[in-house]
C-alpha positions, 0 to 999 in steps of 0.5 A, a space after each residue: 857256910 860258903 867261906 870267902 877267901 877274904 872271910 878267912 883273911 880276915 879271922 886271921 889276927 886271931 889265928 896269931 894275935 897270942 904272944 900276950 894272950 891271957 885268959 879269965 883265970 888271970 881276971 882280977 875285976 870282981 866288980 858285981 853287975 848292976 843292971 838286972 837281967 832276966 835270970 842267968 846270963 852264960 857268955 861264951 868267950 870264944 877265945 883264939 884260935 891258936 891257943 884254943 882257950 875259950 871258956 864259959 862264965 855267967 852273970 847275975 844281977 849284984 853279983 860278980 861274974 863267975 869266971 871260968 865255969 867249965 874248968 871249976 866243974 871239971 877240974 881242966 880247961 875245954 881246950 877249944 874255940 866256943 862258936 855257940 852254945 845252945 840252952 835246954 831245960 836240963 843241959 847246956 851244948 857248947 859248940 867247939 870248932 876248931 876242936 870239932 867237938 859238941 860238949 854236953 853239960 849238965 845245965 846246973 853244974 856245969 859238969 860233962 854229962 858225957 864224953 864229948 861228940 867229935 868227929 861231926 865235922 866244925 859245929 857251928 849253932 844247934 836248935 833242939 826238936 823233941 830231945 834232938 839236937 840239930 848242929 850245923 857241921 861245917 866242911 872243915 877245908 872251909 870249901 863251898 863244898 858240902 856240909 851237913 847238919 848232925 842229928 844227936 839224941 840227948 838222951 843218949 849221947 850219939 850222933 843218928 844221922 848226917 843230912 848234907 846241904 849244899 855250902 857250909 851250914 851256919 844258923 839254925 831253928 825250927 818252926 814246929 817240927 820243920 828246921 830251917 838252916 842257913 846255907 849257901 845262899 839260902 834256907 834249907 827246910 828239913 822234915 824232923 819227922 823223917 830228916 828229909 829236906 823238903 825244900 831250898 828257898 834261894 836268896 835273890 842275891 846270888 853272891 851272899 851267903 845266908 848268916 843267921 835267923 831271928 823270929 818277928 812277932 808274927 812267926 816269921 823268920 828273918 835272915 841275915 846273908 852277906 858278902 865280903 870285899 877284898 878286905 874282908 869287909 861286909 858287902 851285898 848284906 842285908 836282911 830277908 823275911 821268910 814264912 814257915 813252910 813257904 817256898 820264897 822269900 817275902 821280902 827283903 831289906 838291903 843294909 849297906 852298914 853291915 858287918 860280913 859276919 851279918 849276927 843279928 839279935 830282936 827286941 823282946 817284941 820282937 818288931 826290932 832287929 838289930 845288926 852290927 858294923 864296924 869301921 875295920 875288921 874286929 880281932 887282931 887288933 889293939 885298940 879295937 876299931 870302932 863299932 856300931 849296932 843299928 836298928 830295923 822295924 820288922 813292922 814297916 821295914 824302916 832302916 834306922 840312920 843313927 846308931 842305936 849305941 856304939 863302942 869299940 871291939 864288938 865282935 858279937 852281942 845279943 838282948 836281954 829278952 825280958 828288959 831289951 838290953 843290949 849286952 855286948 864287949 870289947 874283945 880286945 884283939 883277942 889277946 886279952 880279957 874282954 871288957 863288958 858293955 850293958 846298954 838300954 835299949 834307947 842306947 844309954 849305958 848302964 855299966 861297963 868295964 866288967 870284965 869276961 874271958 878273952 872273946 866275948 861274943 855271945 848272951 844267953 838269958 835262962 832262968 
């Protein structure tokens, strides 16, 4: 994606916040979950940046949290940052930055099933079309430059193709056998059936950056997008709804509360989307500041004024896409293990105080 300076400056705790870091291997808590969920829950814990100690576990209804996946599998620690992970019927990639990696794991065990994909340029997100993966690929000086998407064959392991798109690529889907990427100030539309772009559908705001995408009851795409100020706080952010295979936008929702990250989740219907804000910067910082997840309905476009349910430290959160639960957790400044909060989806508080890896920031449901 285009990175802004202050985007940069603003990741930066992370980069240096280590002196008391500690991992899920220390983590004591072996309280179970309480709230039932839609089978398997894997969280990614980022981790920092410096000590490159993201990890993987997962939770289960009255069970405790499994802590440290990755390492239990394969006998050693990923030794990365996670910025995703990206679920299949037999496999589990987990995106890797700052190590410029994709790991492929098998789904049940969790075990390498190959050796890792480097040399992709910073993988960010990846959505799968008939057995490929297509992984965003950021330019690694953060430049608004080029980057690329990366095409990869699961069944054998390697890298086919790069297809350049203008700025830094961030999410990703696809809508039959069209993937649509978030770049720059805009979508790129690529043909799988020939790894051609087709088209570029630019936002009307010229200063944002296009974020991430969820799909509305009708099969429509919503992107996020958004800007930073001086002090890496979001600007110029909001939502935009865009149709498969068109070549504008259909309409779009300004949101002043809005975090520069612009991460979006939706209901399991799908006529809701929920977006984050923060007083301050999350990371780096210990107590946390406070944060905020607000509502919009993608049925008559409303902006909901008052929070659907706050906290502090959320730095990513998703739905449970069966019981439309909101999962999210307190990072802690990325020093220490974060701290889980389930909410309903009228924002009551089912459970709190679980405790996940350092950086929690990302729920994926799978049965």
């Amino acid at each position: 994606m285009k990175k802004s300076i202050y985007a940069i400056i603003a990741t930066l705790p992370l980069l240096f916040a280590t002196s008391c870091s500690k991992n899920e291997d220390d983590a004591v808590n072996n309280e179970s979950l309480s709230v039932a969920i839609n089978g398997t829950c894997l969280m990614v814990n980022m981790g920092n940046y410096s000590e490159s100690n993201g990890s993987i576990c997962k939770m289960q209804y009255a069970q405790p949290i499994d802590q440290n996946l990755f390492k239990k599998a394969n006998g050693y620690p990923l030794r990365s940052i996670i910025e995703s992970a990206t679920i299949t019927d037999k496999y589990i990639l987990l995106m890797c930055g700052n190590e410029d990696k994709v790991e492929i794991l098998d789904k049940q065990s969790f075990k390498e099933v190959c050796t890792a994909i480097t040399g992709i340029g910073l993988p960010r997100y990846a959505t799968i079309v008939n057995g490929f993966a297509y992984v965003t690929c950021v330019n690694p000086s953060w430049t608004d430059s080029v980057g690329h998407i990366a095409k990869i064959d699961l069944s054998s392991k390697k890298v086919t193709t790069k297809i350049k798109v203008k700025g830094n690529p961030e999410g990703i889907t696809h809508s039959g056998d069209q993937v649509y990427a978030a770049s720059a100030n805009g979508i790129y539309q690529i043909d799988t059936k020939n790894d051609k772009t087709v088209n570029f559908i630019e936002l009307d705001s010229k200063t944002s950056t296009a974020r991430y995408f969820v799909t509305d009851a009708d099969g429509d795409l919503w992107l996020s997008y958004s800007s930073y100020d001086a002090k890496g706080n979001g600007v110029n952010c909001g939502i935009a709804e865009y149709t498969p295979g068109q070549t504008k936008f259909n309409k779009n929702i300004a949101l002043e509360k809005m975090n520069g990250d612009a991460y979006i989740d939706v209901t399991p219907d799908k006529q809701t989307l929920y977006y984050m804000y923060s007083s301050e910067i999350v990371g780096g910082q210990n107590p946390e500041a406070e944060t905020r997840i607000y509502a919009v309905d993608l049925t008559n476009g409303e902006v909901k004024n008052n929070a659907t349910c706050s906290g502090y430290g959320f730095y990513g959160f998703n739905v449970d896409p069966k019981t439309g639960n909101i999962f999210t957790a307190n990072v802690n400044g990325f020093i220490t293990n974060s701290m889980i909060s389930i909410y309903s989806p009228t924002g009551h508080l089912l459970q709190d105080g679980l405790m996940a890896g350092v950086g929690t920031c990302r729920f994926y449901f799978y049965q």
